[in-house]
N, C-alpha and C positions, 0 to 999 in steps of 0.2 A: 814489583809484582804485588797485586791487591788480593787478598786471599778474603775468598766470601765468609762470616761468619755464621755457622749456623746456630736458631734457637736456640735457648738453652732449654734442657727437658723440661715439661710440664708447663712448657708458657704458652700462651694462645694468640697466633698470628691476628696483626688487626685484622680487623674488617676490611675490603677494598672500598676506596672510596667511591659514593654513589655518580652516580654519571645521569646526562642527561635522560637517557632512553631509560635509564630502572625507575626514576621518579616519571617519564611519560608513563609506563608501565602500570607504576602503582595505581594511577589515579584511572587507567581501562579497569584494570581488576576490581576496582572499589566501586566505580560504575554497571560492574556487572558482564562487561565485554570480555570472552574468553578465546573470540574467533575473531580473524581478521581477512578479509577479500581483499584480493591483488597480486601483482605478475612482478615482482623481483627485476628492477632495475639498476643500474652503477649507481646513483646519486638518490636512491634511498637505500644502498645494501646495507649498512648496519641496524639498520630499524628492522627489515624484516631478518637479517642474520638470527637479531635477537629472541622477535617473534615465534620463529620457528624452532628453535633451542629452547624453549620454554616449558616445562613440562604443563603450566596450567595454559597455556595458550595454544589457539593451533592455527597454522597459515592454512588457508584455502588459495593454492593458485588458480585463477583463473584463464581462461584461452584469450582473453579482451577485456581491456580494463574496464569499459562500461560494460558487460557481464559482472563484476567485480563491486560496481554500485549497483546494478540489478540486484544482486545477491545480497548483499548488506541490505539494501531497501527493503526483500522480502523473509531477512530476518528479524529486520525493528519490527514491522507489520504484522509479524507471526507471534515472535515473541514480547511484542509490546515493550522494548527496554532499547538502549542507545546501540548501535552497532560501528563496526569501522571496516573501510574500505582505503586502498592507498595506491598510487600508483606513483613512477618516477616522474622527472621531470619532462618538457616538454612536449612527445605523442601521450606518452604516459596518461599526465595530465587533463591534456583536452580532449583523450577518450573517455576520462571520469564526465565531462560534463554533462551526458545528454539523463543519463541515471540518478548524476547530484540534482539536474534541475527535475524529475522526474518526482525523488524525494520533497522536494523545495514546495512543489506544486501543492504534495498531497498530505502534508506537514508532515514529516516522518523523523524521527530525530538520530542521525547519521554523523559519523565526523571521518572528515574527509582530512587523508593528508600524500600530500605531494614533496618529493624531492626537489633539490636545488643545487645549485652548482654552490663550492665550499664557500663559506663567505669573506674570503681574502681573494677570491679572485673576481669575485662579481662586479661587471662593470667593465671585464676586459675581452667579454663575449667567448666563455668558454663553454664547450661544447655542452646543449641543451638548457645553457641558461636563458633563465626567464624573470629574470630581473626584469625592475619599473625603467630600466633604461634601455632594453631590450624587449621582449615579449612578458606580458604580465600577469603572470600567471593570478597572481591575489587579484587582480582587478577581473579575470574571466571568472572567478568564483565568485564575485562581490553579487551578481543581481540573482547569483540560484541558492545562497545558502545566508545564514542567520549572520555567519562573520567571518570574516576571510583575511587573514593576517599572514604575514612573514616572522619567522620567529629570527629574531637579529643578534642572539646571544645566548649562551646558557643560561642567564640569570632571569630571561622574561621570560622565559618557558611554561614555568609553572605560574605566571599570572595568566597569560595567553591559555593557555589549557583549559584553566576554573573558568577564564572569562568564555571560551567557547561551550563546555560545558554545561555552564550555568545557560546560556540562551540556546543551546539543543534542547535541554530538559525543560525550560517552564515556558509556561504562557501555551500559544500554539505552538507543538516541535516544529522541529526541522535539520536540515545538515548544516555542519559548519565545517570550515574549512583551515588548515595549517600548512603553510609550506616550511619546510625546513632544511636550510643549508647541510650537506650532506657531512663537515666537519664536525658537527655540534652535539650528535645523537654521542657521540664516547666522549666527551668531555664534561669533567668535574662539577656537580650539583650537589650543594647542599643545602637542603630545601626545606622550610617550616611546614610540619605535612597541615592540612587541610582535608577534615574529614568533609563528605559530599555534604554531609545536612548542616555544616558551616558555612559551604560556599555557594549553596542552591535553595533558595527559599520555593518554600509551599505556598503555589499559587490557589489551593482551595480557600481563597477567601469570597464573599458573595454579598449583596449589601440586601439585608433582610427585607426593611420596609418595600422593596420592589418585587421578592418572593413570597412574600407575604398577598402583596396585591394579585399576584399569578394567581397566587391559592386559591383568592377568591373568585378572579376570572372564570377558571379555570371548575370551578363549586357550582357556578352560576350560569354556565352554558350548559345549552341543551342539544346543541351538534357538536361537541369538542375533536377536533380533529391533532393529532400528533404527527409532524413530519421532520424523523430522523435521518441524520446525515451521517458522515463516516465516524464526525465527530465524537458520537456517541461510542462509537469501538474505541477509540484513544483515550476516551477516559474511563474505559472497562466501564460500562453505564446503560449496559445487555438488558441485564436482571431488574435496574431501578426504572428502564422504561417500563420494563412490561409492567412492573408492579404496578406503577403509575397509569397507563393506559386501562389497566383490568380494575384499579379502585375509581374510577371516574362512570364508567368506562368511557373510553376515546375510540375511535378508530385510528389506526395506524398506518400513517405509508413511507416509505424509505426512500431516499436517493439513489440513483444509479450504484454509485459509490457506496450507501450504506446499505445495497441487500445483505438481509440475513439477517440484518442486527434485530431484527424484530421479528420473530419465526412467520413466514408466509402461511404455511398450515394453520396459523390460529386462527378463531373465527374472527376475532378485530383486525385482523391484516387486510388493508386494500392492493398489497405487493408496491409496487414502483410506480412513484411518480416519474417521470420524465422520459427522455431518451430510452426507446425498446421498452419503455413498462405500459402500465396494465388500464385496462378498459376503466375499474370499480374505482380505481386511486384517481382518475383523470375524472371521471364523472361526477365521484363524489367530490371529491376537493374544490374542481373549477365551478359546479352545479351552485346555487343558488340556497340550499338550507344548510350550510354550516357557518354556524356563528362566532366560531372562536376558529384559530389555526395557530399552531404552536410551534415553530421551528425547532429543533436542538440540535447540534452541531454542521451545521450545512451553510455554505455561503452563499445559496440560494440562484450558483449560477446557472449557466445557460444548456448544461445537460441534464438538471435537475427541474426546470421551471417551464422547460415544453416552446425556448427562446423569449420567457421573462413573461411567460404569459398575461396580462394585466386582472386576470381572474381570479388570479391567487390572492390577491389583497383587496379585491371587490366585496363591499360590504359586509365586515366583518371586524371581530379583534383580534389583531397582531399580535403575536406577541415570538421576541426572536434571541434564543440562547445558543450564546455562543462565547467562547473563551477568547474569543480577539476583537477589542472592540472597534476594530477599522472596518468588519464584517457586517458588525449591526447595522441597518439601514443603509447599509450602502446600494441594493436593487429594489428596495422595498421599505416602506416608511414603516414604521411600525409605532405600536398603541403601548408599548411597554419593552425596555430592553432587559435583559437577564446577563450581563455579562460576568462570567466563571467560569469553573471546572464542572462540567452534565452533571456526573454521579455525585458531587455536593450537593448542586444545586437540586437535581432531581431527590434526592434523598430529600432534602428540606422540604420539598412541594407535599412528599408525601406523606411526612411529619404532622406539618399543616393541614393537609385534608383532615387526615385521623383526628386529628384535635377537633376540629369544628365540627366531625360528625361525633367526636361525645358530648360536644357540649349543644348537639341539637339540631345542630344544622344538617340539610338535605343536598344529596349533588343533584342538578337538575336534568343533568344528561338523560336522553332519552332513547340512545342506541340500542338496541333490541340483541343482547348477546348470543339468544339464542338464531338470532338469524342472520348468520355470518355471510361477508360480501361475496356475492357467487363470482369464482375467478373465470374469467372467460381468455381466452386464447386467440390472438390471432392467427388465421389458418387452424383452427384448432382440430381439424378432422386426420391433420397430416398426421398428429401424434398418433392417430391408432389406423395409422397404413400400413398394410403390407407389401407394399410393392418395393420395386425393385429396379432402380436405384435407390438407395437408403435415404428417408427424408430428414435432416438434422432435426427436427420435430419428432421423430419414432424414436431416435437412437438416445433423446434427453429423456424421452419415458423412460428407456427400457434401464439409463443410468440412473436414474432414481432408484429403482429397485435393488442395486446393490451397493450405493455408494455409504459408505461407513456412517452411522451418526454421528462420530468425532471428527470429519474430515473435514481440511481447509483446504477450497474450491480457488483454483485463480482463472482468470480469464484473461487473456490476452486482446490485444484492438483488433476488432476488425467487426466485417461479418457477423463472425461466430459469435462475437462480445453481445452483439444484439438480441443472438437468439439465446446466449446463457444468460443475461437480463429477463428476456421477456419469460421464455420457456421451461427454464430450471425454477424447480421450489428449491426452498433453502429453510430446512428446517430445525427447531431447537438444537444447540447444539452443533451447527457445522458456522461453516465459516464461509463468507465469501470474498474474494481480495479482487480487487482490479485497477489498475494506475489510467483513472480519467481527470484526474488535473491537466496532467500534459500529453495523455496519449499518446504513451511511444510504445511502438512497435519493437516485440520485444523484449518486454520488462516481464509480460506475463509466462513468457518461454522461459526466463533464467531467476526470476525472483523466486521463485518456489524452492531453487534448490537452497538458498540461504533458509528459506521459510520452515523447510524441513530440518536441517542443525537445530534451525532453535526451537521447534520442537520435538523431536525425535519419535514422541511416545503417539503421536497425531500422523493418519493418512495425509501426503498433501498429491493435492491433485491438480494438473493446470491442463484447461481446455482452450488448447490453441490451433491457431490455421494454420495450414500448410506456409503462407506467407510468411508469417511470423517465424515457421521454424526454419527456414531459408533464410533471414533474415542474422538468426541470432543461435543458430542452435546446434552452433559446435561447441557450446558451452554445456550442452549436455554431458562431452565427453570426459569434465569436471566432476560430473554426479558420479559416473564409471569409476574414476579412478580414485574417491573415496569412498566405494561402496554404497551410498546413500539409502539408504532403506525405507520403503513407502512410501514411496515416490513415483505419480506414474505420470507420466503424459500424454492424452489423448487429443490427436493431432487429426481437424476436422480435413480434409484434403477435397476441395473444389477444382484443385488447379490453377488458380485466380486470386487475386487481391480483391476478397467478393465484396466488401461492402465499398470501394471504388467503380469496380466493373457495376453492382447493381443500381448505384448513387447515380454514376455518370449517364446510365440508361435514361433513368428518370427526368434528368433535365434537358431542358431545350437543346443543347450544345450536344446532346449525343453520346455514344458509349464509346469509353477510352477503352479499343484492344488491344493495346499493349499490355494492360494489365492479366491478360491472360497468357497462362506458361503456354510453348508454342508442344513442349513433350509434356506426357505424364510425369507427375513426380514418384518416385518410390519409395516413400517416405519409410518404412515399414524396414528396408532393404538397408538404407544410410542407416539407421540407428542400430541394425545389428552389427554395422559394422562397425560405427563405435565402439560394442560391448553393450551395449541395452537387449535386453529381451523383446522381443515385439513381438504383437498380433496385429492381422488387418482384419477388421467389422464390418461389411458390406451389404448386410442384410437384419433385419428384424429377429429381436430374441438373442443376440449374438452378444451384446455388451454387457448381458450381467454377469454371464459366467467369466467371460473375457477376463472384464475388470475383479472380480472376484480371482482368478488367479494371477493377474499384473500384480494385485499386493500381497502374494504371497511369495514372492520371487526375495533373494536374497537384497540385490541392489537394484537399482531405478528401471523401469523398464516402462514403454511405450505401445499402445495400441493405435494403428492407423483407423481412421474412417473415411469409407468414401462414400460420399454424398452425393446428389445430385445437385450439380453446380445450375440448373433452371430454377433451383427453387430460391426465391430472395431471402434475405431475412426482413426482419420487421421492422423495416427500415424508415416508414413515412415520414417520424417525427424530423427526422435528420434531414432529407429531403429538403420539407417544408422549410428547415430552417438554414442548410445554406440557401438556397434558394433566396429568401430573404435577404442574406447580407451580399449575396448577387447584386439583386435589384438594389440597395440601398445604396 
């Protein structure tokens, strides 16, 4: 008989020994991550046991694992810092991917981790494995994220970690991806730590002599135009465009993707160029007196450039910043590249002007400040109808009037995405989010609630269609059950998948009616039954007060709108351009 010995008084038990998942742990917390998205399955349960026992971490379950990367996705976006979403193995897994590639698209930097069957049995096809001899999982993550590995032991954990880490965080972000055998998260690690500013170098580097040249380009035009992309928001580089646009002065226009970043109300703003934007940005830009055009952070594609328009680089100087140089030149040749981080780079431009105007020099720009580009509106008579059916056009005035100045705006695909492009201002101060890399359906209904975690003290607001919330939006019942606060959703309700139903009209081939619900939806109805608060809008004047008390409600709550499903949105450009790759 073995009789236990107890301590002796006053001695101090060791320490337990650190295990896999406390040094994964360490290195989230030192990142910054204190939330993690995902649905608790068998072959990752010790990772989220741990998770959720944490007093500084906190799980968010999700209803659907791609909810799960929605959510993480619109809290990188919101909160500007790395996030983590995780799901089990096998369905687990390939429901993260349509979210991971979503992030992928739009550079977001994400880390993705997936379960695995234990690693003494792999290889003998045990239930949900996705071994390289079986289904592959590291190989379905390899084309949407930055690096997609198996972790094959407790010992390479912490290389694999720093090495995902490090290419989430620099350069362009993005998600990266770990699968991990479901033995390995409790097994013994002792690990040389690695603070982050050891293992992640600071890509603000920038090669002078070619911002140097900008400066002067840039000194020496007389139609200076600036065309901002999302770019600009990931590298927090709000404040140094404007600077830069207002000491030049430039005129300003933004990408679908980057509204906002450049306040629309200002008088140098021409709003959006491309897909659903604006008359002053498309005229002036493509028109024939500007001399200089200045990209920063935008990859110049095909929702930005009107389908690559050849006017955009019709006589003129290029010139094209961007922090990934596989970017530069790749739709458009350019007279100068800038490849870095915007708010470096921009900062140094600005530097540079200053200097050369003390030491004498003149900007030559000849943009008239005081006579800001008149924004015109397509349909623009709708915004001040009264009538009745509610015009999507009346119900975005009448949301201007009360929507918060700190508030972060999402938009979901469709339709609706058109007319929040064309029709919404977005002014100092607010925000606007939208996932047009990969347009999925979707992302705009569930990202917001991550968007909101990380920023708590911020309205977030997402303007989505009835499709989208049929689509994706029992993940609301997520927001319900941790209270989420200011948090509303207004959900535009056609009946229809309208920008299919008004696209398909348009072309020879005719209108797909399937795309139309064959009942009314009740959208208003479902989400109280979740636990959301809701209102329905159906008329003029209704949406300020509405939405004025949606953010005052404790947790998330929702406002229907019903629209008049005759009216299109501002759809042409989109049109004209499948239309194109039709014929091509």
């Amino acid at each position: 008989m073995t009789i236990s010995q107890s301590p002796p008084p006053g001695s101090v038990r060791p320490a337990p020994a650190p295990r896999v998942i406390d040094v994964f742990l360490k290195y989230l917390k030192a990142e910054g991550v204190n939330v993690v998205f995902g649905i608790p399955g068998g072959l990752l349960y010790p990772f989220f046991a741990v998770i959720e026992s944490d007093p500084d971490m906190q799980l968010v379950m999700t209803k659907h694992e791609q909810g799960a990367a929605f959510m993480a996705d619109g809290y990188a976006r919101a909160g500007r810092r790395l996030s983590c979403c995780a799901g089990t193995a096998g369905p687990g897994a390939t429901n993260l991917l349509t979210g991971v590639a979503c992030a992928f698209a739009d550079g977001v930097p994400m880390l993705v981790v997936t379960g695995q069957a234990a690693s003494h049995a792999l290889g003998k096809g045990a239930a949900q494995e996705t071994s390289r001899e079986d289904m592959d999982i590291v190989a379905m993550f390899r084309p949407v994220t930055k690096y997609s590995a198996m972790v094959i032991s407790p010992e390479s954990m912490a290389q694999h970690l720093r090495r995902a880490l490090r290419l989430a965080l620099t350069g362009r972000p993005g998600p990266v991806h770990l699968n991990v055998p479901v033995d390995l998260w409790e097994k013994p690690l002792h690990e040389a730590w690695f603070d982050p500013k050891t293992y992640r170098p600071d890509t603000r580097t920038f090669d002078r002599v070619a911002v140097q040249r900008a400066a002067s380009l840039l000194m020496n035009a007389k139609r200076p135009i600036l065309f901002a992309g999302a770019g600009v928001g990931t590298a927090v580089a709000e404040e140094h465009l404007r600077a830069l646009a207002e000491l030049l002065p430039a005129r300003v226009a933004t990408t679908p993707r980057g509204k906002g970043l450049f306040p629309e109300d200002h008088p140098l703003s021409l709003g959006v160029l491309g897909f659903a934007g604006h008359a002053a940005a498309r005229e002036t830009i493509l028109g024939p007196n500007v001399d200089l055009l200045m990209t920063i952070g935008t990859s110049l594609n095909e929702t930005a450039t009107l389908n690559w328009a050849p006017a955009l680089r019709k006589n003129r100087t290029f010139i094209q910043l961007d922090i990934d140089a596989d970017r530069i030149g790749r739709n458009y040749p350019v007279d100068l590249a800038l490849v870095g981080d915007a708010q470096t780079i921009l900062v140094e431009l600005v530097y540079h002007l200053h200097r050369s105007m003390r030491e004498g020099g003149t900007i030559a720009s000849q943009w008239d400040t005081a006579a800001p580009a008149k924004r015109v509106f397509s349909d623009g008579e709708l915004r001040d109808s009264d009538r009745v059916p509610l015009t999507p056009q009346r119900w975005r005035k009448d949301f201007e009037e009360a929507v918060p100045n700190d508030a972060t705006v999402f938009s979901d695909i469709g339709g609706h995405m058109l007319s929040n492009i064309h029709y919404l201002t977005m002014k100092d101060r607010q925000r606007f989010m939208i996932n047009l890399g990969f347009g999925s359906m979707g992302h705009g209904t569930v990202a917001p609630i991550g968007a909101a975690l990380a920023q708590p003290q911020h309205p977030t607001i997402a303007i989505i269609g009835d499709a989208c919330f049929t689509m994706c939006g029992m993940d609301l019942v997520t927001a319900v059950e941790y209270e989420i606060p200011k948090l509303v959703w207004i959900v535009e309700n056609n009946n229809m998948h309208g920008i299919t139903w008004h696209a398909s009209r348009a072309l020879a081939s005719g209108a797909l009616s399937s795309v139309r619900y064959k009942r009314p939806l009740e959208v208003a109805a479902i989400a109280r039954a979740m636990g959301l608060a809701a209102w329905i809008v159906d008329g003029p004047n209704q949406m300020q007060s509405t939405l004025r008390d949606a953010l005052k409600v404790r947790g998330p709550s929702l406002i229907e709108v019903r629209v008049d499903p005759a009216v299109p949105p501002p759809i042409g450009d989109r049109v004209k351009s499948i239309a194109g790759f039709v014929d091509k």
